[in-house]
N, C-alpha and C positions, 0 to 999 in steps of 0.2 A: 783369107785365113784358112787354111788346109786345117781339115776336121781333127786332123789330131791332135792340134792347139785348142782345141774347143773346152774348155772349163766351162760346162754349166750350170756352175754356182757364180759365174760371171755373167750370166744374159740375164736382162728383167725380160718379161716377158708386155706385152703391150696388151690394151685390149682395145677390140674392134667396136666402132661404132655401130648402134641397130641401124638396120636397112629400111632406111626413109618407108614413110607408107606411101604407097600406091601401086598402081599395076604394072607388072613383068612380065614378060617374055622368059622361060624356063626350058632347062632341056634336061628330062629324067636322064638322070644317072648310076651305072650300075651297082651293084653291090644293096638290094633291098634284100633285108634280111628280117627274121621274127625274134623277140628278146621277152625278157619280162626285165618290165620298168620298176623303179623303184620303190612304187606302190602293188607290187606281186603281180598286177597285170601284163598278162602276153601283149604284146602290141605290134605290128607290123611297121616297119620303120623302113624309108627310102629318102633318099636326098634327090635334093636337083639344085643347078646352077645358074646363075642370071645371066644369060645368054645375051643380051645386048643393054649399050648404054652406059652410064659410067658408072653400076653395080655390077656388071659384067666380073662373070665368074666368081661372085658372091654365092655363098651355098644355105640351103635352108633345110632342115629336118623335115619330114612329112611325116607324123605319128598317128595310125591307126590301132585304135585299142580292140581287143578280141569283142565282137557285138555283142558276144551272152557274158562279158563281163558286167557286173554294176558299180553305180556310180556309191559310194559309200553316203556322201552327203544327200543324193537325190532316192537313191534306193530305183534306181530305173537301168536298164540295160543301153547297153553305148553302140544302139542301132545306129544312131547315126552316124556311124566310122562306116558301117557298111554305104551308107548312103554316098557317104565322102568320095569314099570308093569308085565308088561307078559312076560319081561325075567327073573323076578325074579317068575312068578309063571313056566315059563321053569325048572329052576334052581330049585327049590322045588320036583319038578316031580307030583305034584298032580292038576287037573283039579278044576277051581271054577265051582261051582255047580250053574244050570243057575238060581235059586232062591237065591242065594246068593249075597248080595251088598259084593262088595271089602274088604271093612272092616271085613263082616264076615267071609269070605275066608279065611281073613290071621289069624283070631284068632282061626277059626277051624284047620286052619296047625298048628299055635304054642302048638296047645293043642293035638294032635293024633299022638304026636313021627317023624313027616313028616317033621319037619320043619329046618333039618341042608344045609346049600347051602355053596360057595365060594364067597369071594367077595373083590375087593380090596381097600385098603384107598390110599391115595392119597391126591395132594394140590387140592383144589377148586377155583373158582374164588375169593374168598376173600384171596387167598393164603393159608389158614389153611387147615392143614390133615383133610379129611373128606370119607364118603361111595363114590365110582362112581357106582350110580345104574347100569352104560350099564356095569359094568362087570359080573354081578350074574351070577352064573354058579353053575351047580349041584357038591357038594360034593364028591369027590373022595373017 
């Protein structure tokens, strides 16, 4: 069907099942950029994709929230997005460059062949399968 027959008040739309838990094989993808979420926090957000296996090419959000942001319920700053951080630049195996903001870091790894790691999904507090940043871990 040629796009100009396309009525999209004619498609339902499907929804995807969560992505089983366990551990993946990932390959950072470019386009990380900074936003404010819809709780006013900035948060650093990057995607990557499951790089093998019958999830393959499944995509996951990776949200890092600004670390002197606080937590409203806890009243504690969200140090551990930094934490997150650098075990997933561990897991990468390549140093940011001390000119580089975060953001550009990670879209220079998506972009130089550098950027496959391990990682695993898992329930989240909201109970839906989602990334656990503290697992990143360098690709085997």
């Amino acid at each position: 069907m040629p796009w100009n027959d396309v009525k999209l008040a004619d498609v339902s739309v499907e929804t995807f099942p969560e992505i089983p838990t366990g551990s993946y094989t990932f390959t950072l993808l470019p386009g990380a950029i900074t936003r404010v979420n819809k709780f006013g926090t900035e948060e650093l957000v990057a995607s990557a994709a499951i790089a093998e296996g019958p999830e393959a090419g499944r995509r996951v959000f990776l949200q890092y929230p600004d670390p002197n942001s606080i937590n409203e319920t806890t009243g504690k700053k969200a140090v551990w997005s930094a934490q997150a951080l650098k075990k997933l630049e561990l897991a990468l195996g390549t140093d940011q460059d001390p000119a580089e903001t975060p953001v550009e870091y990670l879209n220079r790894i998506a972009s130089n062949g550098h950027s496959t790691f391990r990682m695993s999904i898992g329930p989240n507090k909201n109970g839906k399968n989602g990334p656990q940043l503290f697992s990143a871990a360098a690709a085997v």
